[in-house]
C-alpha positions as CSV (number, residue, x, y, z in Angstrom):
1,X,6.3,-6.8,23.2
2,X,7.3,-9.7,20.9
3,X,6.1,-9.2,17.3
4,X,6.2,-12.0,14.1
5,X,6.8,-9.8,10.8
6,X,5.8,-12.8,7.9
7,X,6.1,-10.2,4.6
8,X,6.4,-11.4,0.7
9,X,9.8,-12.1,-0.4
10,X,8.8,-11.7,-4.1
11,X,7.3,-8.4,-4.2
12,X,8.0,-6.4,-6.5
13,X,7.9,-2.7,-5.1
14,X,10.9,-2.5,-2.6
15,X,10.0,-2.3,1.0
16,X,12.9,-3.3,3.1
17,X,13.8,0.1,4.6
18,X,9.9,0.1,5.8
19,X,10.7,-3.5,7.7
20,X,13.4,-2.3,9.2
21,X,11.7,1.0,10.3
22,X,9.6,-1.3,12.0
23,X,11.1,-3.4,13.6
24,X,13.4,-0.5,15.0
25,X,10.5,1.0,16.6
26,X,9.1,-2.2,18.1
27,X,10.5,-3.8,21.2
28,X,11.7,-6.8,19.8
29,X,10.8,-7.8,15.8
30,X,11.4,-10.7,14.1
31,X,11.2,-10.2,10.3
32,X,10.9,-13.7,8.5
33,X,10.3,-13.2,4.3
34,X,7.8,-15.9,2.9
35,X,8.3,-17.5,-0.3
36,X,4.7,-17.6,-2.3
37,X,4.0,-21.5,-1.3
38,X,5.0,-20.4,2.5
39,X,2.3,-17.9,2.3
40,X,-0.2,-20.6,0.8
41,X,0.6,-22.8,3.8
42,X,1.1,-21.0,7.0
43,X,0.5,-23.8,9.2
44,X,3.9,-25.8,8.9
45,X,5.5,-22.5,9.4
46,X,4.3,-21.2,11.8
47,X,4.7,-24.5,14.2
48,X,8.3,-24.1,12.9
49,X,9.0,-20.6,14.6
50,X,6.6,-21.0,18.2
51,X,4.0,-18.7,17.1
52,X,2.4,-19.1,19.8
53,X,5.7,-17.0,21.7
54,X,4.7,-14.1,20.2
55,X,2.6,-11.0,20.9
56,X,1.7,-9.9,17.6
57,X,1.7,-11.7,14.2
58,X,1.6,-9.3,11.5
59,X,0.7,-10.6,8.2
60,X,1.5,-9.0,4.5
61,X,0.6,-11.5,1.9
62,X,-2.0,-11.5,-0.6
63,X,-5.9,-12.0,0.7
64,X,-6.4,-15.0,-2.0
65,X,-3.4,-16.9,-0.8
66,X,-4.8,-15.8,3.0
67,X,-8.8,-16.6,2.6
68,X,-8.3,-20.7,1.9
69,X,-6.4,-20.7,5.5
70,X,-9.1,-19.4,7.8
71,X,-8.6,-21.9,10.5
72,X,-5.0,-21.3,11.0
73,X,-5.5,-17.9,11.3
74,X,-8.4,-18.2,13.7
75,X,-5.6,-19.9,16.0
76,X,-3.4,-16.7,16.2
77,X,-3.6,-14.8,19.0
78,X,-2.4,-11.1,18.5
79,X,-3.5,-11.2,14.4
80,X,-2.4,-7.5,12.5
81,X,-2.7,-7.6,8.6
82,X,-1.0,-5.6,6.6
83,X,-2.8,-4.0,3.5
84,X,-2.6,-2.2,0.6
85,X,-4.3,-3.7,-1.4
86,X,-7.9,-3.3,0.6
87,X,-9.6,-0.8,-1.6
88,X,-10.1,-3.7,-4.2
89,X,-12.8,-4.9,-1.6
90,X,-15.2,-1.7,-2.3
91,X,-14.5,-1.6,-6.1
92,X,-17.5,-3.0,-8.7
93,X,-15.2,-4.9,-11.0
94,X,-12.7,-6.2,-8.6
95,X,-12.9,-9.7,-8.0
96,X,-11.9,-9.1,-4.5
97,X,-15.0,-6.7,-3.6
98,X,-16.0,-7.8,-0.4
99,X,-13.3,-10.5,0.5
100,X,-11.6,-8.5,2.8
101,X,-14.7,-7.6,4.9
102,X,-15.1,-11.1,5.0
103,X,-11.8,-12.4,6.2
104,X,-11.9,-10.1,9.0
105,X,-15.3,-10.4,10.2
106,X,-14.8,-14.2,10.7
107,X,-11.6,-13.2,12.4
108,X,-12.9,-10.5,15.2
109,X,-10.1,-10.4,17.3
110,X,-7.7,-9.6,14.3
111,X,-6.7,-6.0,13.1
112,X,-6.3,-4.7,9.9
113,X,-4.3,-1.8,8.9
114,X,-5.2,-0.4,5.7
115,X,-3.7,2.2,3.1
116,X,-7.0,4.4,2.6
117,X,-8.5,6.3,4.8
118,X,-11.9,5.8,3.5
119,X,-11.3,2.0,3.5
120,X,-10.6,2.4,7.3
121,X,-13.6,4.3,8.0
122,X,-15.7,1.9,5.8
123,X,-14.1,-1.1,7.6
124,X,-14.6,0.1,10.8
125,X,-18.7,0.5,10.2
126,X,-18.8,-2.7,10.0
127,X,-17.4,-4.1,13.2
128,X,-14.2,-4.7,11.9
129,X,-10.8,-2.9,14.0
130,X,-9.2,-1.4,11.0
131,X,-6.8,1.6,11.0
132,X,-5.9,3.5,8.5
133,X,-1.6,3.9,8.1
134,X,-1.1,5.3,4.6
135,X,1.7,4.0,2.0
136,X,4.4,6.1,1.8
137,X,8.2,6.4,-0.4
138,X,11.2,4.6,0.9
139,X,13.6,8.4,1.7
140,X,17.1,6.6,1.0
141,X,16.4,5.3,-2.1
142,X,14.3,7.9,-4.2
143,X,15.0,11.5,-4.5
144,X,15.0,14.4,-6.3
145,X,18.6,14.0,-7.9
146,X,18.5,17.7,-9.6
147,X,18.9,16.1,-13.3
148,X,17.7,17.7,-16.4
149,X,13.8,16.8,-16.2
150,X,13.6,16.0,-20.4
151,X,10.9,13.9,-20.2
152,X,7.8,16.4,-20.3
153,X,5.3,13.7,-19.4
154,X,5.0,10.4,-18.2
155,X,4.1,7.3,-16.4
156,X,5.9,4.4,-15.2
157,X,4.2,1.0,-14.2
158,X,2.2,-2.0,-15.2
159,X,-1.0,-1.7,-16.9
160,X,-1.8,-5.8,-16.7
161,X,-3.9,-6.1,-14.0
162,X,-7.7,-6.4,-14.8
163,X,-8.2,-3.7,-12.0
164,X,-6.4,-1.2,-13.9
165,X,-8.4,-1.6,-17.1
166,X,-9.6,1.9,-16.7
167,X,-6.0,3.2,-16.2
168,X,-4.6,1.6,-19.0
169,X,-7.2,3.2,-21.4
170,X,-6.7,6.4,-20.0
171,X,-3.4,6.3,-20.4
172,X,-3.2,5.0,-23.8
173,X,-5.4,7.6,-24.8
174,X,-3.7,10.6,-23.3
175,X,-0.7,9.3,-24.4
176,X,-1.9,9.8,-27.9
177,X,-3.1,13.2,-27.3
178,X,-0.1,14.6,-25.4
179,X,2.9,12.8,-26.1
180,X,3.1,11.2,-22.8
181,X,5.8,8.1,-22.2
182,X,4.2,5.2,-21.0
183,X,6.8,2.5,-19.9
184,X,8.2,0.2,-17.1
185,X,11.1,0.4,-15.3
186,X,13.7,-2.2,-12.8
187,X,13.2,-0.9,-9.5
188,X,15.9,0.7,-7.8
189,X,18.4,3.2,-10.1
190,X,16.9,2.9,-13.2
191,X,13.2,3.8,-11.7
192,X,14.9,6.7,-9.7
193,X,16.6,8.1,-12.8
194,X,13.9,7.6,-14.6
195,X,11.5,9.5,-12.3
196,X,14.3,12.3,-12.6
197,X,13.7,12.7,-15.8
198,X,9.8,13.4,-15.9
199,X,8.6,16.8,-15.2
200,X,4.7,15.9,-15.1
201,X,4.1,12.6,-13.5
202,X,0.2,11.4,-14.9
203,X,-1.1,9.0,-12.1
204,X,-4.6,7.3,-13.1
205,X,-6.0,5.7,-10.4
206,X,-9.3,5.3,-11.2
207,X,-11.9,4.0,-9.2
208,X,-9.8,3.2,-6.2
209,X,-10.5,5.8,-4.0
210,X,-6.8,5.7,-2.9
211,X,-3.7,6.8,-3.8
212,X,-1.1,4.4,-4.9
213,X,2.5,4.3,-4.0
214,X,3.9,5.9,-7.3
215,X,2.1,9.2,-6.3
216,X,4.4,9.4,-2.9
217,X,7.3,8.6,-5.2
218,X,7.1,10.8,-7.9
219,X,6.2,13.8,-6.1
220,X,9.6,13.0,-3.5
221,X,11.9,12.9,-6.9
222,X,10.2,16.2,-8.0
223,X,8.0,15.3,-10.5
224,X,4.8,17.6,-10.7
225,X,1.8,15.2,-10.0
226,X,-0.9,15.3,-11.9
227,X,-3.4,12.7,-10.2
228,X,-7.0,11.3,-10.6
229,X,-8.8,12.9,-7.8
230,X,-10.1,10.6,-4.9
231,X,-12.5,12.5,-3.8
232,X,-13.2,12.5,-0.4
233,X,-9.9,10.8,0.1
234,X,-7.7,13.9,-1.5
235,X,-8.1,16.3,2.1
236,X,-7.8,13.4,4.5
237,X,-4.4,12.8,3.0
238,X,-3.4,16.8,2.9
239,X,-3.6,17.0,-0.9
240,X,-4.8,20.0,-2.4
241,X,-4.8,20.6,-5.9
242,X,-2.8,23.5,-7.3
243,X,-0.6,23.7,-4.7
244,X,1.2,20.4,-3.9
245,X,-0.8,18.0,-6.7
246,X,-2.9,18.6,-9.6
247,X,-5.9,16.9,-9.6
248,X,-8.1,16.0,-12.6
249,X,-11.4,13.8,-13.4
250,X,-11.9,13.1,-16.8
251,X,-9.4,12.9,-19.9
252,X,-10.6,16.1,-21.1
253,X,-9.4,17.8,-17.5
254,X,-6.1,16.4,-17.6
255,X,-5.7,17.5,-21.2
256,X,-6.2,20.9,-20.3
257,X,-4.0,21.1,-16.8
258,X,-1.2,19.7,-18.8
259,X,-1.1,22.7,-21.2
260,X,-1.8,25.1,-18.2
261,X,1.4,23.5,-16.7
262,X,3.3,23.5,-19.5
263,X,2.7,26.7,-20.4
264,X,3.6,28.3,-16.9
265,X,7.1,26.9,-15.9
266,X,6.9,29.4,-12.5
267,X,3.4,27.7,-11.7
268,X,4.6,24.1,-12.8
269,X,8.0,24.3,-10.7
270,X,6.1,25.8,-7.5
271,X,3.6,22.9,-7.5
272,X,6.4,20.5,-7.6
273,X,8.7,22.2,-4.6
274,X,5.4,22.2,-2.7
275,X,4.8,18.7,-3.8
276,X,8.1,17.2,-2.7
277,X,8.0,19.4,0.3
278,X,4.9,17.4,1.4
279,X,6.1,13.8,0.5
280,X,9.0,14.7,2.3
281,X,7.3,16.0,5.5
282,X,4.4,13.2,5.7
283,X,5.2,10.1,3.4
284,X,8.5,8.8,3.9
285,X,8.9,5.5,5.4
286,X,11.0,6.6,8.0
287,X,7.0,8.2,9.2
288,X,5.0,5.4,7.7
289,X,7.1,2.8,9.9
290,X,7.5,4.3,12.8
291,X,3.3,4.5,12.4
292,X,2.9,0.6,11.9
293,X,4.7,0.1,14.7
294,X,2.6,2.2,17.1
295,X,-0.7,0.5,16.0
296,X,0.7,-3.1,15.6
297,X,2.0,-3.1,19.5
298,X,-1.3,-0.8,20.7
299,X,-3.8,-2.9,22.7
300,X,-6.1,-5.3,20.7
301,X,-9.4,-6.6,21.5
302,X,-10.0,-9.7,23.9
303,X,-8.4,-13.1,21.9
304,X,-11.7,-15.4,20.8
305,X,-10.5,-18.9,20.8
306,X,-11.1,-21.0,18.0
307,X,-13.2,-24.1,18.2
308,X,-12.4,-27.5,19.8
309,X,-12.5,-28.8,16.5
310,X,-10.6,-26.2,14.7
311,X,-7.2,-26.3,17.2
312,X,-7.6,-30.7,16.9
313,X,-7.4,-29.7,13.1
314,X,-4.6,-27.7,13.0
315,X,-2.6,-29.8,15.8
316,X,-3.3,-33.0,13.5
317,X,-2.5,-31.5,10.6
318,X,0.5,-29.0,10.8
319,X,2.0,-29.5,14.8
320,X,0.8,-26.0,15.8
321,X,0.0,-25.5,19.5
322,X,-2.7,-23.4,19.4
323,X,-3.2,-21.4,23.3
324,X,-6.4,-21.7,24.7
């Protein structure tokens, strides 16, 4: 099988060791990085490379660049998005709730794989062939280094985006309370070291009803996790509080598991062996990709056509030959 890998080439969370998995455990894989206006305008593109020569076209690109370009992408046979951003569509205040759903239902030969399990199951109740691969830690470049851990707590990340208003008030708040660093880091040696440093590692995602990639990461450098519980999502994933994470769900919560931490180093230092122990076992990439690759070449639904119209439009306007 002959699969088209189109992934961001400005992102800025690392993921080339998860490409690479991927395309080692695919037949034959073509990775091709997209600058942002090659993601806004897929069409001259993709008549560049003969699509239309390829099993599988696996997408990972941002839904708003994706949505304006629904007629190209009803022309690609074999159509896989990549997501991990999906859980926005299910959250009240995101401006994406719903989009996703949306995009894929007027695109029912397509499949999504998503980072939540719950997404997934969500997704899939409503007609849409959607499987859940979870994020995961890239194994060769983060790690627990052994160094002296003389940060007691902290967080590292942005607080910018409007869907993390909730985080960023959380955070600012227990970081009054407790001390806690809030900063940002480059990616690569500085975030490793940095992660090295912290002995509890406060994730806040709140409202998502997923975990996000830092979780995997701190808990592989050997950080004690102290995470906003999921719910639902928490025993899908194999998390269980007190022994590999600590979970919490309010401020108050979190206050108090941070002193029960900090005031049993045993406890603390078991929680975190068990923690890495697990990220190790279940998240690396080295896992994650060889995953992708299994449910990007497994067998898709029957390809619908597009329109008459709609492959004229896209022949007249970009070259692409769209099969029929």
């Amino acid at each position: 099988m002959k699969v088209m890998l189109l992934v961001m080439n400005e992102q800025r969370v690392i993921l080339d060791r998860l490409y690479d998995i991927v395309q080692q455990n695919c037949d034959e894989c073509v990775i091709y990085r997209l600058s942002k206006q090659q993601q806004m305008n897929l069409g001259p593109f993709l008549a560049s490379v003969d699509y239309q020569t390829f099993d599988r076209v696996v997408i990972f690109s941002r839904v708003k660049r994706l949505v304006p370009q629904l007629r190209v992408l009803k022309c690609i046979p074999g159509l896989v998005f990549l997501e991990h951003d999906a859980y926005q569509n299910y959250m009240p205040a995101s401006k994406y709730r719903g989009v996703y759903s949306r995009l894929y239902r007027r695109l029912p030969s397509c499949r999504a794989l998503v980072s939540g399990a719950v997404v997934a199951r969500k997704m899939l109740a409503e007609g849409i062939d959607t499987v859940f691969v979870s994020k995961g830690y890239d194994e060769q470049m983060l790690r627990n280094t052994g160094s002296e851990r003389d940060i007691p707590i902290g967080f590292l990340g942005s607080l910018k985006s409007t869907e993390y208003a909730q985080r960023k008030a959380l955070l600012e708040s227990l970081a009054q309370r407790t001390g806690m660093l809030v900063t940002r880091t480059r990616s690569g040696t500085e975030y490793l070291e940095t992660l090295n440093r912290i002995k509890i590692f406060v994730s806040a995602d709140i409202g998502m009803n997923e975990f996000m990639i830092k979780n995997y990461e701190a808990m592989a450098c050997g950080c004690v996790l102290l995470a906003w519980s999921q719910g639902e999502e928490d025993k899908l994933l194999g998390f269980e509080d007190m022994h590999n994470t600590v979970f919490y769900r309010s401020e108050d919560e979190a206050v108090e598991k941070i002193k029960l931490l900090q005031g049993d180093p045993e406890l603390s230092q078991r929680i975190a062996s068990n923690g890495q122990a697990f990220a190790e076992s279940r998240y690396s990439f080295a896992r994650v990709g060889q995953a992708l690759a299994t449910e990007i070449q497994r067998e898709m639904r029957p390809w619908q056509p597009p329109s008459a119209f709609t492959r004229f439009w896209v022949k007249l306007r970009f070259g692409m030959k769209v099969p029929v």
